[in-house]
C-alpha positions as CSV (number, residue, x, y, z in Angstrom):
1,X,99.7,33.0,-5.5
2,X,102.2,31.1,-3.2
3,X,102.8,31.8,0.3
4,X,106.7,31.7,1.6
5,X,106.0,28.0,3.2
6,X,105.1,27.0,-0.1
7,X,107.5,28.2,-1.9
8,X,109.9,26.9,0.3
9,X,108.5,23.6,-0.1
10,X,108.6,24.0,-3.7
11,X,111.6,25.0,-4.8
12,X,115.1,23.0,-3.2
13,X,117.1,25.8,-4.2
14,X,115.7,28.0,-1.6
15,X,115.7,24.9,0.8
16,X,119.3,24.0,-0.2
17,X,120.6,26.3,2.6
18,X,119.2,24.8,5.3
19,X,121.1,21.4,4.1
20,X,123.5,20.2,7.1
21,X,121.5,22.4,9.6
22,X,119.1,22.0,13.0
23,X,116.3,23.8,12.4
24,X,113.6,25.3,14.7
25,X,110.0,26.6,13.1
26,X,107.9,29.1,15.0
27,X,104.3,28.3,14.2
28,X,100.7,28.2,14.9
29,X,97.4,26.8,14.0
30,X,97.5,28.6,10.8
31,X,100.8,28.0,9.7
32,X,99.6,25.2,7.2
33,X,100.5,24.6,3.3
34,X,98.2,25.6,0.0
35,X,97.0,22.1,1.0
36,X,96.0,22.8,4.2
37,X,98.9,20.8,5.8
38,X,100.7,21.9,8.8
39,X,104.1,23.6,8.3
40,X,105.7,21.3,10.9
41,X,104.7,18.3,9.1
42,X,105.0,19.8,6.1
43,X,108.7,20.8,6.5
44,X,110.1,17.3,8.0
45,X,107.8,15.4,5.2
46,X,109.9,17.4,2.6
47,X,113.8,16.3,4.7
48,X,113.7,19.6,6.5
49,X,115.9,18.5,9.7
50,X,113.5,20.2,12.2
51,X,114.7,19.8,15.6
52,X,112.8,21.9,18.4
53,X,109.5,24.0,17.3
54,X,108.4,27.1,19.1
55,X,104.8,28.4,20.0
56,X,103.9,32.0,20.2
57,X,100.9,33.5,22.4
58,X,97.5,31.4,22.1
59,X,99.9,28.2,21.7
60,X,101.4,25.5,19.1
61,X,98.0,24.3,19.2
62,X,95.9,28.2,19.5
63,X,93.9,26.8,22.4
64,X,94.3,29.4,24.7
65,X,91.4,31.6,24.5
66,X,92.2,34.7,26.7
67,X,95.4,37.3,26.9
68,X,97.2,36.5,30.1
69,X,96.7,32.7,29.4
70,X,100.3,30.9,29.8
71,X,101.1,27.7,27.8
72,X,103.8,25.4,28.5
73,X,106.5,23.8,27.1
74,X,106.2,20.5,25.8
75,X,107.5,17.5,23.7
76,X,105.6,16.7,20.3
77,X,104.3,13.7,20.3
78,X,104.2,12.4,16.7
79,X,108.0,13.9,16.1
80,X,109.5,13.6,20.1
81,X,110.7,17.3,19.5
82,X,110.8,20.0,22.5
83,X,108.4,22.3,22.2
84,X,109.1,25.7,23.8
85,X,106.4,28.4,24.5
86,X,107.1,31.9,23.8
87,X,104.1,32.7,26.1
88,X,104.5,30.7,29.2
89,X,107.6,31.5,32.1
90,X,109.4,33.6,29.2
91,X,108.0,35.8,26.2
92,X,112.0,36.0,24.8
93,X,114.0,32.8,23.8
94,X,116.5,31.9,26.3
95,X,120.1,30.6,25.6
96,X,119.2,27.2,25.9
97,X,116.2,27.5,23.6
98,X,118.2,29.5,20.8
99,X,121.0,26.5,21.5
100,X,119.1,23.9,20.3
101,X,119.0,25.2,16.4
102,X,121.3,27.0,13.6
103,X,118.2,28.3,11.8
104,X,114.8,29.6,12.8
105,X,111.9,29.7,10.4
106,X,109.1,32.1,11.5
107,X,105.7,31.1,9.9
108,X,103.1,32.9,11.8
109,X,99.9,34.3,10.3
110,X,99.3,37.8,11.4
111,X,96.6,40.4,11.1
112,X,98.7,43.7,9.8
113,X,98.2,45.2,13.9
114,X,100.8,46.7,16.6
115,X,99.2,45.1,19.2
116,X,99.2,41.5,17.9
117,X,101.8,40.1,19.8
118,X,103.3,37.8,17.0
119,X,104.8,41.2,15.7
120,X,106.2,41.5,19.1
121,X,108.0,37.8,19.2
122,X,109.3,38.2,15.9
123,X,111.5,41.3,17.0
124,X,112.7,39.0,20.4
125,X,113.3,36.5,18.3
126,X,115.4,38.4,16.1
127,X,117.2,39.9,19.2
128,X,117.8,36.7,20.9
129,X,119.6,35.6,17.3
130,X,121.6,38.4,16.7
131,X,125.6,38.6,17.8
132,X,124.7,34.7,18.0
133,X,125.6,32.7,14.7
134,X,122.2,32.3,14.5
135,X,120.2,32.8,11.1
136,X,116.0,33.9,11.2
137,X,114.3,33.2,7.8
138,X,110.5,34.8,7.8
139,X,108.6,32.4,5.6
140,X,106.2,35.5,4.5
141,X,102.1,35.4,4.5
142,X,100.0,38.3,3.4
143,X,99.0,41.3,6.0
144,X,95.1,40.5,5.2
145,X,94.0,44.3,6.0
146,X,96.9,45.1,3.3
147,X,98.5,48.5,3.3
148,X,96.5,50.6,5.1
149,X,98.2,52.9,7.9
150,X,96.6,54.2,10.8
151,X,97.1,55.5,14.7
152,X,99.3,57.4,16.2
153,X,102.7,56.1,16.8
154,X,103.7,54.0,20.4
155,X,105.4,56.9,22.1
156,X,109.1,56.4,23.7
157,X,109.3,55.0,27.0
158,X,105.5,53.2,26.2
159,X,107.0,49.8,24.6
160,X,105.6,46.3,26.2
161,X,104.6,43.1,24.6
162,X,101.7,44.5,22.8
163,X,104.3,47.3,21.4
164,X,107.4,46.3,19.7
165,X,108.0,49.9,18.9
166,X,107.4,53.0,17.0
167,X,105.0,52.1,14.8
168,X,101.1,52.8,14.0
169,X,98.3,50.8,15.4
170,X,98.0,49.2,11.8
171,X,101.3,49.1,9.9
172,X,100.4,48.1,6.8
173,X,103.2,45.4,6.7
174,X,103.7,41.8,5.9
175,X,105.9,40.2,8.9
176,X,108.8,39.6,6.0
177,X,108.9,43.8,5.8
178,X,108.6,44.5,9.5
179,X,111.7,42.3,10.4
180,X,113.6,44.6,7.6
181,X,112.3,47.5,9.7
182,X,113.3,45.6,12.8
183,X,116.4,44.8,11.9
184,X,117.5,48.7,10.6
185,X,115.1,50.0,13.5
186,X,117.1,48.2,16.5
187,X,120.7,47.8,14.6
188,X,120.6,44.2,15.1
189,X,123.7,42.4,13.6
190,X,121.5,39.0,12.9
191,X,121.5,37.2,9.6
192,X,117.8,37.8,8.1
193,X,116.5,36.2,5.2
194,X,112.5,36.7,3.5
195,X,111.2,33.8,1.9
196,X,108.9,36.2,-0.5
197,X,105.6,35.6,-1.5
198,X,104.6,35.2,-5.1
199,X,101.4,37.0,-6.7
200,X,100.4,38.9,-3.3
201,X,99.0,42.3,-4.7
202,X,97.9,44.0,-1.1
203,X,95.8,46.7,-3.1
204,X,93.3,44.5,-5.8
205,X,90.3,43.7,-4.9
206,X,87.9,42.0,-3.8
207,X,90.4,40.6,-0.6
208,X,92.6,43.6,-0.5
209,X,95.6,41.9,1.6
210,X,93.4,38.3,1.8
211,X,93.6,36.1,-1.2
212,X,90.6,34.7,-2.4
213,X,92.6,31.7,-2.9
214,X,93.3,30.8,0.4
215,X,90.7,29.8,3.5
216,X,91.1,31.5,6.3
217,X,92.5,29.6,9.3
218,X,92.4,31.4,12.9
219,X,95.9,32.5,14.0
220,X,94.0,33.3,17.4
221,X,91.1,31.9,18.9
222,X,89.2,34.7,18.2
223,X,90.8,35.7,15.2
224,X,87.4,33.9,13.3
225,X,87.7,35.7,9.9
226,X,88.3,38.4,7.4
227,X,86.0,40.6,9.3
228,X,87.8,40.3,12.8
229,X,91.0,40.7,10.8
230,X,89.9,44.1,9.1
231,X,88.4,46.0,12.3
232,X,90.9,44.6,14.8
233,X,92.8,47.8,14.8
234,X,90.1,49.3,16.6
235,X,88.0,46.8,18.3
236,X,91.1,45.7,20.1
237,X,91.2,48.7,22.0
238,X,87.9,47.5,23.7
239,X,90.5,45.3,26.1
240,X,91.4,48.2,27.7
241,X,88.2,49.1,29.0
242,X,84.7,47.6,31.1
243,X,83.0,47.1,28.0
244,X,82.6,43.8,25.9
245,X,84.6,42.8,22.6
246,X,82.1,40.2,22.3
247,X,84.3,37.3,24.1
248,X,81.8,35.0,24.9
249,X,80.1,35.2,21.8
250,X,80.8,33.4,18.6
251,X,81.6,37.1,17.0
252,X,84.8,38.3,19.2
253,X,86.3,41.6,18.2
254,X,83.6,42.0,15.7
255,X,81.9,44.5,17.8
256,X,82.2,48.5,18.5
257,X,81.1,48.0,22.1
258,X,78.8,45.3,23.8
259,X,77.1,46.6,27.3
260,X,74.0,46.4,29.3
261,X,74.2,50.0,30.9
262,X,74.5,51.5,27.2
263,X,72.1,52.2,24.2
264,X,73.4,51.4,21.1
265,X,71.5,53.6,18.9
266,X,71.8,56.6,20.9
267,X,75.6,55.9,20.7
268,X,75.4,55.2,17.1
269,X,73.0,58.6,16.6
270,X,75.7,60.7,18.3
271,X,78.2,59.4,16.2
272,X,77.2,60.2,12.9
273,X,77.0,63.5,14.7
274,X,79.9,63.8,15.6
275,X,82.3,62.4,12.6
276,X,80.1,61.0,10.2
277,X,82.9,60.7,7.4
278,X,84.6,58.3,10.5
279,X,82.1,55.7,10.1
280,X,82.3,55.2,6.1
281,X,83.6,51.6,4.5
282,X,81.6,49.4,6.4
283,X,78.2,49.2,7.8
284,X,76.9,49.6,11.4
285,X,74.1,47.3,13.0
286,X,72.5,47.2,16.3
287,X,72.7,44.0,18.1
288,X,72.2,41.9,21.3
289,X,74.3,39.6,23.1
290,X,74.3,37.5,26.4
291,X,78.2,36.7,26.7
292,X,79.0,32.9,27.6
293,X,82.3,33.6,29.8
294,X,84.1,37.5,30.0
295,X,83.2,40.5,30.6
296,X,79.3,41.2,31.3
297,X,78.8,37.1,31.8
298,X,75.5,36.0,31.3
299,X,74.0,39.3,30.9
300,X,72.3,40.9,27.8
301,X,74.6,43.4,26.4
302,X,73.4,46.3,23.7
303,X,75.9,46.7,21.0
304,X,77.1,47.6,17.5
305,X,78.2,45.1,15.1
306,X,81.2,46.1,12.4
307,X,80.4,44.7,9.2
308,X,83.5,45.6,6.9
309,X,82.6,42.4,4.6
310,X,80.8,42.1,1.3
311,X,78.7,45.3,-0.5
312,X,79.5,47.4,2.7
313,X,83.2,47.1,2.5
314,X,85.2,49.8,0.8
315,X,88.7,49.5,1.3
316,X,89.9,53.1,0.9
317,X,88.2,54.7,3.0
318,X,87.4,52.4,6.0
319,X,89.5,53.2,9.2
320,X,88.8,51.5,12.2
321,X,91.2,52.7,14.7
322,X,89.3,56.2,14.1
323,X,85.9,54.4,13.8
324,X,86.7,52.8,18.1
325,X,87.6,56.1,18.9
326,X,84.4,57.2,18.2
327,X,82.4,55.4,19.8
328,X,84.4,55.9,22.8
329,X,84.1,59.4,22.1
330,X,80.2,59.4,22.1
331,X,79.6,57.0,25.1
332,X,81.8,59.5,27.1
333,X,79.6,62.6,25.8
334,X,76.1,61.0,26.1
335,X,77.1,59.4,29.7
336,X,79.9,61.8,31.1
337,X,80.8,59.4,34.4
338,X,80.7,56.2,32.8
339,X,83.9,53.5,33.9
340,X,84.8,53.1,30.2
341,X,88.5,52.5,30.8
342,X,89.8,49.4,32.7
343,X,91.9,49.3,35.4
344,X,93.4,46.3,36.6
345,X,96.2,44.6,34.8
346,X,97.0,44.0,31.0
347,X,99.0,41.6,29.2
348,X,101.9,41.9,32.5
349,X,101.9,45.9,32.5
350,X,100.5,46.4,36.4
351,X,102.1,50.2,36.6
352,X,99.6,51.9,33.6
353,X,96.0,52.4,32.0
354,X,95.3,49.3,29.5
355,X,94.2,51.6,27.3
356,X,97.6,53.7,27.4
357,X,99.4,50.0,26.7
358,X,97.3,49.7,23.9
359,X,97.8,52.3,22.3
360,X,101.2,53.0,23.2
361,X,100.8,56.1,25.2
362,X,98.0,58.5,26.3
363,X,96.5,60.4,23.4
364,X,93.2,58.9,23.0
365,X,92.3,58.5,26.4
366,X,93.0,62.0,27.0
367,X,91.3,63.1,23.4
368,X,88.2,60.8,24.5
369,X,88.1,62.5,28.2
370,X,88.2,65.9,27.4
371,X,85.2,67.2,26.2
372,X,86.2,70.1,24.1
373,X,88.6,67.9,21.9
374,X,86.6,67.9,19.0
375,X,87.5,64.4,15.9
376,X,89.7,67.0,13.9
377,X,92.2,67.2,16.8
378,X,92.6,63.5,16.8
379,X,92.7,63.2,13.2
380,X,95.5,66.1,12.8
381,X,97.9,63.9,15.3
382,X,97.1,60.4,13.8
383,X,97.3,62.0,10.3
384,X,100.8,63.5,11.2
385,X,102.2,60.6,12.4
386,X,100.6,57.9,9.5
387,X,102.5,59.9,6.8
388,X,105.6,59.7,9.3
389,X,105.3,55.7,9.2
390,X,104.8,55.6,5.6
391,X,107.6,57.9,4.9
392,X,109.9,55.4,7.3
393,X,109.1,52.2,5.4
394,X,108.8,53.1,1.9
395,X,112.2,51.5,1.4
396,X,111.3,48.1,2.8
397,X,108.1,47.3,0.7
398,X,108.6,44.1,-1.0
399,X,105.6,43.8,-2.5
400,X,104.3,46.1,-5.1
401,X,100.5,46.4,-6.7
């Protein structure tokens, strides 16, 4: 199969447009060729005129390990083009950044999840374009979790940087579909083009949304692999609270929970009581950790390790955003009073819960507080508003099984 860089890079017809133009590429440390080369040098290499580049949260580079970690602008040094950081004084283009190119190529790796913020920059992206003259192409890469929707939708009046919008937790997109959605969703007058993939079948096994093909690159510093990719929809959620996602360790966001106050089997145990059919698809192990840096520094954490990878994978039915809410669900019944949720500030949003950021409004905290709320109440408002999702951007699939 062919990712959109490369097909760009093969084909001059589909380059041919971009003849005569200044061109700016969005990108990060996974935005390389088949051949492992990056897109930037790839691009100018093939007589791609690219004038300015643009980094999204994490970096150019991805060396910024934590949320709320700014980069700066900066000149290239190979190429002596500006550099402008879309996570730094601004998280929109300004004028003057949109003013230095006609066309913007948008060649980010993402992991099929609201919360990611590269969804997030590709919808100001597209709003700082539009009514301009300006043209955004999406050179296309695979949603690695592939189709799978779940969570209940980001609620009006709830959007921030971690939510672009009304959408579910895991969208089930490629970045080439959600600007479609974008576009029709906002009304943006912006000219939007999809450089498509070519062979991506997001159903067939064994990757289901990840090539075996490719190697997997991080987009994030702690983005480390398939694994991370698949149960980020619910191990994300762990920002929002006091306990560990395993920063620290060399398995981030690989983890249901990581603390020194809990027991992980007892958590586990109650569990499986109370939805076992939530924890199928993957396989659950106890584990220790002693984070190096983050939350819990330096002191051995009990936890439960997500292992949605080899024999215990199962595609259909693993869900992880339900799986998270679990756990949260069973640390609040076996330890009533315990500070699960965090309370100072996330990714800029100083006037609400993290939790509520994440997840785009209050459900879950509320389902996870009160103690009468039994899983099928959850699962009746996540299932109603999945179907909703699906129903909304069945007409924007481009890529078909």
């Amino acid at each position: 199969m062919k990712f959109g860089i490369d097909r760009l890079l093969a084909d001059s017809k589909l380059r041919a447009p971009l003849e005569g133009k200044r061109i700016a590429l969005i990108a990060h440390p996974a935005s390389v060729t088949d051949g492992l080369a990056h897109s930037l040098d790839a691009l100018i290499a093939a007589g791609v005129n690219v004038v300015s580049a643009f980094g999204p949260q994490h970096g150019l580079k991805g060396d910024k390990q934590d949320n709320m970690v700014e980069t700066a602008d900066e000149t290239d040094p190979t190429y002596g083009i500006p550099v402008f950081s879309l996570y730094g004084e601004v998280r929109r283009p300004t004028a003057e950044m949109m003013a230095t190119a006609d066309v913007f190529l948008f060649d980010l790796q993402d992991l099929g999840c609201r919360i990611y913020t590269f969804v997030t920059t590709l919808l100001y992206l597209l709003q700082a374009a539009a009514g301009k003259g300006k043209s955004v192409w999406v050179l296309d890469r695979p949603n690695p979790v592939g189709r799978p929707v779940e969570g209940t939708l980001l609620q009006p009046g709830q959007e921030s940087f971690v939510g672009a919008g009304p959408m579910p937790m895991r969208h089930g997109l490629t970045l080439g579909e959600m600007g479609q959605w974008f576009v029709r969703q906002f009304n943006l007058d912006v000219d939007y083009h999809v450089i498509e993939m070519e062979g991506w079948r997001p159903d067939n096994g064994p990757g289901f949304g990840w090539p075996e093909s490719r190697i997997w690159i991080n987009p994030s510093p702690n983005a480390a692999n398939l694994n991370m990719a698949r149960a980020y929809a619910g191990t994300v959620m762990l920002e929002g609270t006091t306990l560990s996602e395993g920063r620290g360790t060399t398995r981030p966001l690989e983890v249901l929970f990581g603390a020194p106050d809990i027991v992980a089997q007892a958590v586990l145990a109650e569990m499986e009581q109370l939805a076992p059919a939530w924890l199928k698809g993957c396989a659950i192990r106890e584990c220790w950790f002693d984070p190096t840096f983050h939350k819990h520094q330096n002191t051995l954490c009990s936890a439960l390790m997500i292992h949605a990878e080899g024999p215990f994978y199962d595609h259909r039915v693993f869900r992880p955003w339900r799986l998270q809410a679990l756990a949260f669900k069973a640390i609040r019944n076996l330890w009533s009073d315990y500070p699960i949720w965090r309370e100072f500030p996330y990714e800029y949003e100083f006037d609400r819960l993290a939790i509520d950021v994440i997840n785009g409004g209050s459900a879950l905290r509320e389902w996870v507080d009160d103690r009468a709320a039994h899983p099928d109440d959850l699962d009746a408002v996540a299932a109603r508003d999945e179907l909703a999702w699906r129903e909304e951007v069945a007409d924007i699939l481009i890529y078909k099984s």
